[in-house]
C-alpha positions in Angstrom: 0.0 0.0 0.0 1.6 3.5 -0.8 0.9 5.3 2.3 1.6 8.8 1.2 -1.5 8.7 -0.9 -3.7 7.9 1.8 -2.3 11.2 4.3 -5.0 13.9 2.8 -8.4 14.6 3.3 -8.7 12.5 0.0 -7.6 8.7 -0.2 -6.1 9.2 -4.1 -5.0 5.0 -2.8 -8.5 3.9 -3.8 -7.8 5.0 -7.2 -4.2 3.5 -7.5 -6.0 0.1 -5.7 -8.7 0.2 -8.9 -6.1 0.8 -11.5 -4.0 -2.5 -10.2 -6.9 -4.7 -9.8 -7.3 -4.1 -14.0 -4.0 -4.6 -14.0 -3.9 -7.6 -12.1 -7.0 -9.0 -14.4 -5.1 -8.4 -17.5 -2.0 -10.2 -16.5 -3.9 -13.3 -15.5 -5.7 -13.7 -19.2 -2.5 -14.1 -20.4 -1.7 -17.8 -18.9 1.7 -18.9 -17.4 5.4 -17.3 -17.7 5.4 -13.2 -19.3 8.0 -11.0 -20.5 6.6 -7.5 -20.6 8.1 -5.2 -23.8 7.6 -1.6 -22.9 7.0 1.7 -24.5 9.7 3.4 -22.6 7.2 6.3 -22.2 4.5 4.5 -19.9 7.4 2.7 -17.4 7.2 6.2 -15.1 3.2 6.6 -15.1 3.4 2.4 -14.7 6.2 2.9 -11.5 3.6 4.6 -9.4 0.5 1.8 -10.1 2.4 -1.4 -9.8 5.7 -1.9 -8.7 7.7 -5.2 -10.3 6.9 -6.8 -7.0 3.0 -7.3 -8.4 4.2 -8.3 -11.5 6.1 -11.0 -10.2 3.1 -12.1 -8.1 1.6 -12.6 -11.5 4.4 -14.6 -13.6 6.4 -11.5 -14.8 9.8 -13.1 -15.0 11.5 -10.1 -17.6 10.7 -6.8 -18.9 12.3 -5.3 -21.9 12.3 -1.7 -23.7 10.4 -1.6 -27.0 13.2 -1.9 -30.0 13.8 -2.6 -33.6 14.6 -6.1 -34.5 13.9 -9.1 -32.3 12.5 -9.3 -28.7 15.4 -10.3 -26.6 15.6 -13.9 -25.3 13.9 -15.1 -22.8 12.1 -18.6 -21.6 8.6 -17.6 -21.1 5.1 -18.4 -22.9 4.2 -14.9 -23.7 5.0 -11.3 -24.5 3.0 -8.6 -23.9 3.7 -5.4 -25.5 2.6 -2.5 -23.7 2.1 0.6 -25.5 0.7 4.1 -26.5 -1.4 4.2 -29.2 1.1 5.4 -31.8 1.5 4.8 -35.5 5.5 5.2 -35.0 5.2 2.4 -32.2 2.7 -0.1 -34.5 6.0 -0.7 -37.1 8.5 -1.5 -34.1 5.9 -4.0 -32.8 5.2 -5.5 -36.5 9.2 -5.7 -36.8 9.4 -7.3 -33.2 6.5 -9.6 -33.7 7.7 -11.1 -37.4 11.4 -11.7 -36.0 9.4 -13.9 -33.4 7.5 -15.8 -35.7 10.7 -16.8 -37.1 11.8 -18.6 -34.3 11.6 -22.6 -33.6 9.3 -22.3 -30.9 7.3 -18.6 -31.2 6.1 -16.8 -27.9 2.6 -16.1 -27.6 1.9 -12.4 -28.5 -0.6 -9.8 -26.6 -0.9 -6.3 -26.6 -2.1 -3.5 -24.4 -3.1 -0.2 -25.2 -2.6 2.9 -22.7 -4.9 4.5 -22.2 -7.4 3.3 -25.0 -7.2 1.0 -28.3 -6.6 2.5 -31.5 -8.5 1.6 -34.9 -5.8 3.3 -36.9 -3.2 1.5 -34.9 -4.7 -1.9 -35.4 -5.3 -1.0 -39.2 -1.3 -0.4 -39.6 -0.8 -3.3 -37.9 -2.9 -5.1 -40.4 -1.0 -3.5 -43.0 2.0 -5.1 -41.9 0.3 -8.7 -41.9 0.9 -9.4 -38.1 -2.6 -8.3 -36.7 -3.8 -11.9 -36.3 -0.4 -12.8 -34.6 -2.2 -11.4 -31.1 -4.0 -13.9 -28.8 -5.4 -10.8 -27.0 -5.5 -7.2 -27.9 -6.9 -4.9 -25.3 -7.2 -1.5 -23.6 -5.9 -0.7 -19.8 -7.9 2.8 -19.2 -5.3 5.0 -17.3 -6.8 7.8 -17.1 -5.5 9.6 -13.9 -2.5 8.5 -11.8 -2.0 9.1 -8.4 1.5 10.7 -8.3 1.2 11.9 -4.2 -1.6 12.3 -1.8 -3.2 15.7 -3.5 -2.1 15.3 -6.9 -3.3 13.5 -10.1 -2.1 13.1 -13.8 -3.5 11.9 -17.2 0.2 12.6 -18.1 -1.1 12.6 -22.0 2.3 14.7 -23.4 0.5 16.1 -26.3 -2.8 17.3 -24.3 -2.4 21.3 -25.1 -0.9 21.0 -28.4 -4.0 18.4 -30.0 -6.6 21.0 -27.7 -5.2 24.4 -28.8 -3.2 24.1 -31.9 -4.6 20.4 -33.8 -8.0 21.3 -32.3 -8.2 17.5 -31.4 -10.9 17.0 -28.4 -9.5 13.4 -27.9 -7.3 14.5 -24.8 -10.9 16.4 -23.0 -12.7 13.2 -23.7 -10.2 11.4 -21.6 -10.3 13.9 -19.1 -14.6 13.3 -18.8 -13.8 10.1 -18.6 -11.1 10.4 -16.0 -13.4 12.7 -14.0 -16.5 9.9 -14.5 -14.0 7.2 -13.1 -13.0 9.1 -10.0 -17.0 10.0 -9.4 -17.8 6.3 -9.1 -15.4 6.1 -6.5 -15.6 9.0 -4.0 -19.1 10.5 -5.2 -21.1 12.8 -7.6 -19.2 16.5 -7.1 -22.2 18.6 -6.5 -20.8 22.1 -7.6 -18.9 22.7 -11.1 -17.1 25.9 -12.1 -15.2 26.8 -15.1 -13.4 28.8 -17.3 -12.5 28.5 -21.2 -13.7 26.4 -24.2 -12.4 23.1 -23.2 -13.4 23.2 -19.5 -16.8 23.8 -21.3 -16.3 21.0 -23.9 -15.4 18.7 -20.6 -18.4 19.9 -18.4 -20.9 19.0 -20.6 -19.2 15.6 -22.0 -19.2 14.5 -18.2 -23.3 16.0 -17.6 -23.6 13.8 -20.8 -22.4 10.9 -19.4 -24.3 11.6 -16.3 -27.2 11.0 -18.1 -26.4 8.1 -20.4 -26.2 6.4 -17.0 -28.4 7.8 -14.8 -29.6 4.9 -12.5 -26.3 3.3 -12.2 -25.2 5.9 -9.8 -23.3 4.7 -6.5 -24.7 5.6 -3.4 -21.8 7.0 -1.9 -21.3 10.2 0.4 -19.2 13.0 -2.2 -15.7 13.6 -1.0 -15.5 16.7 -3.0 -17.4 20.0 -2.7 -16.7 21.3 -5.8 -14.8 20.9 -9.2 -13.0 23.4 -11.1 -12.2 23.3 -14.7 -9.6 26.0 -15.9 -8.1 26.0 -19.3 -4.5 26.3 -19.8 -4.8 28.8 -22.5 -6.5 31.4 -20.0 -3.4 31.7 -17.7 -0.3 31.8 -20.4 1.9 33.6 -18.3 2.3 31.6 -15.3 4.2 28.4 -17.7 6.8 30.7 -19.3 7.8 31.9 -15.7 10.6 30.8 -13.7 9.6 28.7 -11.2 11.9 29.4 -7.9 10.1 26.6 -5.6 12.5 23.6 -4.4 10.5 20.7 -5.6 11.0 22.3 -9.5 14.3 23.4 -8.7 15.6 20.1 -8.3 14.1 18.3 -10.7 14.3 17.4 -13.8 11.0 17.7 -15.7 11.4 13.8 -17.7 12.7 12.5 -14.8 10.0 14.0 -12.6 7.3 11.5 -14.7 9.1 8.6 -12.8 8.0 10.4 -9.3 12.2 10.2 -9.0 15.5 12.6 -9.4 18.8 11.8 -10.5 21.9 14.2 -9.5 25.6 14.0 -9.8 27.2 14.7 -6.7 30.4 16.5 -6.7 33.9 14.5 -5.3 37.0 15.7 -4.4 39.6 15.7 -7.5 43.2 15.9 -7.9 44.1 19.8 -8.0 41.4 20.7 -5.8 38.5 20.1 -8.9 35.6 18.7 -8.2 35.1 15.9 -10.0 31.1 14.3 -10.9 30.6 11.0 -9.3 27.9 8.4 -10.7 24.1 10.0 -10.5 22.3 9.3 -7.6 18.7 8.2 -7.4 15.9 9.4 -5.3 12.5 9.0 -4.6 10.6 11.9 -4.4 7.0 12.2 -2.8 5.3 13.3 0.6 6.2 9.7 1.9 9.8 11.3 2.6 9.4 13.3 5.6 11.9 16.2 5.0 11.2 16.4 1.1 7.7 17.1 2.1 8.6 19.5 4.6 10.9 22.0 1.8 9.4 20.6 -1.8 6.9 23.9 -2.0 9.2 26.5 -0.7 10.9 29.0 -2.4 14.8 28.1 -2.7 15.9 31.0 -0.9 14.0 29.5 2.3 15.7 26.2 1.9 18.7 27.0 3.3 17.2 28.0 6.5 15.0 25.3 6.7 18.2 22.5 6.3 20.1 24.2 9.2 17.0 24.0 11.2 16.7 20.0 10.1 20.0 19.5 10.9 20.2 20.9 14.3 17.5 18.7 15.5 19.0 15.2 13.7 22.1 16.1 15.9 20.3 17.0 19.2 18.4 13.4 18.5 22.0 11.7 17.8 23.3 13.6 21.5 20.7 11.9 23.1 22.2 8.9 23.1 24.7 10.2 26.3 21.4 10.5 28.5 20.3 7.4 28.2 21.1 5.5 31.6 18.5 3.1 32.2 17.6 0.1 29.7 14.5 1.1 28.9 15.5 4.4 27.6 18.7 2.9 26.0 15.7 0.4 23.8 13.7 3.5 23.0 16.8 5.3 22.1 18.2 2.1 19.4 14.4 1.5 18.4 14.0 5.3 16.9 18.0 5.0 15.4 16.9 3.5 12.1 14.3 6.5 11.3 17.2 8.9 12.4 19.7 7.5 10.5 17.2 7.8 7.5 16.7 11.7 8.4 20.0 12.4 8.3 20.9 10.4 5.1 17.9 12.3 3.6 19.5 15.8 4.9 22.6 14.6 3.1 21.1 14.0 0.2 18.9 17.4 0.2 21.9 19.3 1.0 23.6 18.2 -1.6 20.6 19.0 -3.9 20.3 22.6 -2.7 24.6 23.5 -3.0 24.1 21.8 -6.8 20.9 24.4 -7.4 22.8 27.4 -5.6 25.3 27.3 -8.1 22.9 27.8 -10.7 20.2 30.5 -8.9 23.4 32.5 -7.7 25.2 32.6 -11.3 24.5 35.8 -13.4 23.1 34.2 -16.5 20.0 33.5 -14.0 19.7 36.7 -12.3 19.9 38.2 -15.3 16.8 36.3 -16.6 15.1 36.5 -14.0 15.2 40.2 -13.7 13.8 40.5 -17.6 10.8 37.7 -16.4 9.6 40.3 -13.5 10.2 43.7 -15.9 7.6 42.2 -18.2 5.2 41.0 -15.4 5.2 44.8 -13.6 4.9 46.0 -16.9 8.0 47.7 -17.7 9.6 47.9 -21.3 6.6 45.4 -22.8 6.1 47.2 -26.0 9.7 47.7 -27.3 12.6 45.4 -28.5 14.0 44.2 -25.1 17.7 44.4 -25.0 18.4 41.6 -23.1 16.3 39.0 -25.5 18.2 40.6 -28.5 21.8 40.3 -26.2 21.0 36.4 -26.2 20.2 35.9 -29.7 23.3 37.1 -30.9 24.9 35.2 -28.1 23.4 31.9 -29.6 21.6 30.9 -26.6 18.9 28.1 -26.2 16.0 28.4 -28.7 13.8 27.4 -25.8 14.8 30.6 -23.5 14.5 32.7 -26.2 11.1 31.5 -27.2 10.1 32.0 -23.6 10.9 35.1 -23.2 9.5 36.8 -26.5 6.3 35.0 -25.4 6.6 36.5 -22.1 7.0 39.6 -23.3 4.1 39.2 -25.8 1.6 37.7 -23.1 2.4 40.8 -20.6 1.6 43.4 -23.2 -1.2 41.8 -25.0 0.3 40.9 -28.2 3.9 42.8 -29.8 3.8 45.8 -31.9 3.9 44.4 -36.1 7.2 45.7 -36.2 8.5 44.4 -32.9 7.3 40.9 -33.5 8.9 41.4 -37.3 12.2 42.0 -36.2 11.7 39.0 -33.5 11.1 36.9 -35.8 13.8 37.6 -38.9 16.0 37.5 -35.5 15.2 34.3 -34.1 15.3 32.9 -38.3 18.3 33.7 -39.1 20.4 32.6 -36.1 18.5 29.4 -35.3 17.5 28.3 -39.1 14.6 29.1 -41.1 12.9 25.9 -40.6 11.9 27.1 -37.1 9.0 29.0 -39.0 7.0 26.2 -38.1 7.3 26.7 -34.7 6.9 30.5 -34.8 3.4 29.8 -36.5 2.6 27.2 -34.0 3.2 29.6 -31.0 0.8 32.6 -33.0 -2.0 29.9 -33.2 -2.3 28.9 -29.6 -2.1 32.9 -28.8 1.3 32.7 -27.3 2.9 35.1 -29.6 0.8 37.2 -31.5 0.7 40.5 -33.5 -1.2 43.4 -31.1 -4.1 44.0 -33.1 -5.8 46.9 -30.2 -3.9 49.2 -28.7 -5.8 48.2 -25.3 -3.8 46.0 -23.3 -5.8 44.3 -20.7 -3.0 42.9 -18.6 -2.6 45.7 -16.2 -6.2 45.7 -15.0 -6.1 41.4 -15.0 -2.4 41.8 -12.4 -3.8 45.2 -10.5 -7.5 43.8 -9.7 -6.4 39.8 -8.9 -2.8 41.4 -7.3 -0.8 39.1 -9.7 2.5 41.1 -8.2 3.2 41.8 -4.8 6.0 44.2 -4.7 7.0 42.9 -0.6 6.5 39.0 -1.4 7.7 37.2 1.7 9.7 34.5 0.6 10.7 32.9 4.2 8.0 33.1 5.6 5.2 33.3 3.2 1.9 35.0 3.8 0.5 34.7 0.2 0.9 32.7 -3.0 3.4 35.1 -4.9 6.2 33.9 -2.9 6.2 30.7 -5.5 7.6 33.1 -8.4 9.3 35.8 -6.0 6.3 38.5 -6.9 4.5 37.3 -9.1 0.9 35.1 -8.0 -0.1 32.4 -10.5 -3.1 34.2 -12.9 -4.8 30.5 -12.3 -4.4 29.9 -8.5 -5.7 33.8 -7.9 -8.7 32.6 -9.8 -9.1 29.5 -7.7 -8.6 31.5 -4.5 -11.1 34.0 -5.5 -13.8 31.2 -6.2 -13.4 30.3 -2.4 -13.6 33.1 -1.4 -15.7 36.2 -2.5 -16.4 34.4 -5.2 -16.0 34.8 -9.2 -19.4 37.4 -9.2 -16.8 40.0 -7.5 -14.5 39.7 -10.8 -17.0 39.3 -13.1 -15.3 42.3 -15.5 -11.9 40.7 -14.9 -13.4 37.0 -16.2 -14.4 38.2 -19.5 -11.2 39.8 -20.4 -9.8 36.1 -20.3 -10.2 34.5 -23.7 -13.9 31.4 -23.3 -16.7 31.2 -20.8 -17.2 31.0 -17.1 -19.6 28.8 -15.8 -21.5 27.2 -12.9 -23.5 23.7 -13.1 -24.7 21.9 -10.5 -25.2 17.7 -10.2 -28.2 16.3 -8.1 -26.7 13.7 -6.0 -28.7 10.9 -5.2 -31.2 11.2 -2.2 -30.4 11.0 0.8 -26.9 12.0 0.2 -26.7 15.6 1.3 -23.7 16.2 2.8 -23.5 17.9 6.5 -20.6 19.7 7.0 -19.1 19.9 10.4 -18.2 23.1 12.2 -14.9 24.3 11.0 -14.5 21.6 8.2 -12.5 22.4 5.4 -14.3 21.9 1.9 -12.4 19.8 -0.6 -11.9 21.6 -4.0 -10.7 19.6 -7.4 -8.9 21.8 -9.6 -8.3 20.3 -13.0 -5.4 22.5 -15.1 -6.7 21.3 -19.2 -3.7 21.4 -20.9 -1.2 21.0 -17.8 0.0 22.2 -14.4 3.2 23.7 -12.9 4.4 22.2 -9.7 5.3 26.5 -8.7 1.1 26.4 -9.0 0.9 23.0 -7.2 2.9 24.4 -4.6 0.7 27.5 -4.2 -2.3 25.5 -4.0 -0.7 23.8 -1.0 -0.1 26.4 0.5 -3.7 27.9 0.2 -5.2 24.6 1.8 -2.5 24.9 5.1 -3.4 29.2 5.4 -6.7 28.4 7.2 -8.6 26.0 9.2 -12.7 26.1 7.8 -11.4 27.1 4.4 -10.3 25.0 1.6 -8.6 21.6 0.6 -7.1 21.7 -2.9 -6.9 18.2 -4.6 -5.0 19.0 -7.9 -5.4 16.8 -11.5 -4.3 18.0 -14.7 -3.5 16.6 -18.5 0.0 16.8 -17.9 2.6 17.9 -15.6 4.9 20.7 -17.5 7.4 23.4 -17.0 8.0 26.3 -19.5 10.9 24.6 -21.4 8.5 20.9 -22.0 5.6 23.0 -22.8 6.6 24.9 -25.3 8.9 22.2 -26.3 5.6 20.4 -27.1 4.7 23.3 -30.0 7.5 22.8 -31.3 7.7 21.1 -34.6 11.0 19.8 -34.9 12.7 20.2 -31.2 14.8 17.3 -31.7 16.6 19.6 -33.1 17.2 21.7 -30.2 20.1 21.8 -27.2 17.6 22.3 -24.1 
């Protein structure tokens, strides 16, 4: 059982518990000894359902990464490929599947779709004349995954690009289906709010549903008070951003999909040089006590917070010179192991935060930085910015350049013609005209656009929801803005404004945001009103359509500790992304480029 999903007001291990017993179901169709043939892609979401542990339980005896040419040897009765469902991956598979019929003694062949099975994908593998080589061919619905105890993800890597740019609803019907899936466990959600075209297209998909199977609804008391859908595309800012909190700080974004972190530490060389010693893996969730305790603050509180840790892992270790009697010399050996664990944990974390000072202390960063927060209060929006043009000539990453000019674009309301002209032959010319593509992607989804009114509705959105707080408090925090050093996520004000006057108070604000707000409410079955207890918190879903930060995850957090009586946030979203995967994602050939 993964205990850190259970901790919350929510138990997100009921979920996790459904999603193995399919699992578990699948597995035993496919009789005696496995080998499992993976789509490298699904191994991280898989990591926090089913550890290999199950799979043994169920005649898993090897796994292997999806490849050209033949399956690699093994004595078992079946492989089971499991995969996405993509074109690219049906070839591999046909490849894998007729080097195996080649063989003496051929495997039995089965294959699992994640999260849903594909015509198209069984129609190429037709094609190839290797279709009818599959005993089984199924579906494991994955819809949501439980990553910690207050967060879930579809993590579906194309979600904002098929919504806003292919205008694909494939990714939203998911999410209805997702949302249907976790109603039939903890309840019918009473209230839903929303904002923007998809968490329109999602809201009525899942009152849709509702009614295809009205009657079949479980009688059970709702967990949640309310959902809210928010669209991605309504708070563009926030992703382009620098995120200062530890938990982003520290980790890699791919890495981050397998709930995990790698880092080199640093050895002493010859000379005095530091020299990188093999990468180091941890796992990261609320299960590990002080990872919990610094994840969500901002990294110039981290410090603080580790000398504070450390001084009470030694005052524990000094207690071993008081202990006298037996009794207290048991109690004293019968806590070591969880102290020893602390302070191997501080090691590790300490290491962590000296490997991300030398990056937040280097110039290249302050220097960024310092651009990011011009553009947010406003300054210098609707001229060429020095800086941007500084590292264009400098050759730096296409990524940070991308997020910048979008930055500045987003803050001002779209560039002057000739601004976003000169931009543009900029960008072309130093990084290769075939990047064109990607410049056109980024106009569609309204991420850089040409200014086509001269009003610009961003300083009225930041000075009525106080998007920048010029005295943010970054050790000890008394509002959300400490996340980005000043600036409070667009899409976390929003939520926190919901609570609490409510979104009739900002009704002006709302329809300068690009789709609808809405309300809807679901009749829950009689007899299933729920009571709520003085000084109660209410529980609050809040799905991010197109992805989430963890710098908005972590302000979310901290809005369900500020008060007791107010609200618990329970976050899902599409996908979990930073600025440099997101945009990344609208990129048409970013292969190509050194992140």
């Amino acid at each position: 059982m993964a205990a850190h999903l259970s901790y919350g007001r929510v138990n997100l291990n009921i979920l996790r518990e459904a999603a193995r017993k399919e699992l578990r179901e699948f597995l035993d169709k496919c009789a005696g000894s496995k080998a499992i043939v993976w789509d490298e892609y699904l191994t991280g979401p898989f990591g926090l359902i089913a550890q290999y542990s199950l799979l043994k339980e169920h005649e898993v005896e090897k796994m292997f990464t999806l490849k050209g040419g033949r399956v690699p040897p093994a004595d078992v009765k079946n492989i089971i490929f499991f995969v996405r469902p993509r074109l690219e991956l049906m070839d591999i598979i046909a490849e894998n599947v007729i080097s195996e019929e080649k063989l003496p003694a051929p495997r039995e062949a089965h294959i699992l779709f994640v999260p849903r099975r594909s015509l198209l994908c069984e129609q190429r593998l037709k094609e190839q004349g290797v279709l009818n080589s599959f005993t089984n061919i199924d579906e494991y619905i994955l819809d949501l995954i439980p990553y910690d105890g207050d967060l879930l993800s579809m993590e579906s890597e194309s979600a904002f690009r098929e919504c806003y740019l292919e205008n694909d609803q494939t990714s939203l019907f998911h999410t209805a289906k997702g949302l249907m899936t976790l109603q039939a466990l903890y309840g019918t959600i009473p209230q839903i709010f929303g904002k923007g075209e998809c968490a329109r297209h999602v809201a009525n998909m899942m009152l849709r549903m509702k009614r295809e199977f009205a009657g079949s609804q479980n009688q059970i008391l709702p967990v949640f008070d309310t959902l809210l859908l928010l669209d991605r595309n309504v708070d563009l800012l926030t992703p382009l951003a620098t995120q200062l909190t530890y938990e982003v700080l520290s980790c890699d974004s791919d890495q981050c999909v397998q709930n995990g972190f790698k880092f080199a530490q640093k050895k002493p060389g010859e000379g005095g040089k530091d020299l990188p010693t093999e990468p180091k893996k941890l796992q990261l969730n609320s299960a590990e006590e002080l990872y919990a305790e610094i994840r969500d603050k901002n990294f110039n509180a981290v410090g603080a917070a580790l000398s504070k840790k450390a001084k009470i892992i030694s005052a524990a270790f000094e207690e071993r010179h008081n202990a006298k009697t037996v009794g207290e010399i048991k109690n004293f050996v019968s806590q070591l192991p969880h102290m020893q664990a602390a302070r191997s944990s501080l090691a590790n974390h300490t290491s962590v935060a000296e490997l991300i000072k030398d990056i937040t202390t280097s110039e290249s960063f302050f220097d960024n930085l310092t651009v990011e927060q011009e553009f947010m209060t406003g300054v210098d929006t609707d001229k060429i910015n020095t800086y941007i043009e500084d590292c264009i000539a400098q050759k730096d990453p296409l990524i940070k350049i991308l997020r910048l000019v979008c930055m500045q674009s987003v803050c001002n309301n779209g560039l002057k013609q000739k601004v976003l002209d000169y931009y543009k032959r900029e960008i072309l010319q130093t990084y290769g005209y075939e990047h064109i593509l990607t410049l056109n992607n980024l106009e569609k989804v309204g991420l850089l656009k040409p200014q086509t009114t001269t009003r610009n509705n961003y300083p009225t959105i930041r000075k009525t929801l106080k998007l920048w707080m010029e005295d943010a408090n970054e050790q000890n925090p008394n509002d959300i803005s400490y996340v980005y050093s000043g600036y409070a996520p667009l899409s976390v004000r929003l939520t926190q404004v919901l609570a609490r006057p409510g979104w009739r108070s900002i009704e002006e604000v709302l329809k300068m945001l690009p789709g609808p707000h809405f309300e809807e409410r679901q009749q829950l079955p009689s007899g299933l009103h729920k009571k709520r207890q003085q000084g109660e918190n209410r529980t609050t879903l809040v799905f991010f359509l197109g992805g989430v930060t963890y710098a908005e995850i972590a302000a979310l957090r901290f809005l369900s500790q500020m008060e007791d009586g107010g609200t618990e946030y329970i976050i899902a979203t599409t996908k979990l992304i930073n600025g440099t995967s997101w945009v990344k994602s609208l990129m048409d050939r970013p292969e190509a480029q050194i992140l």
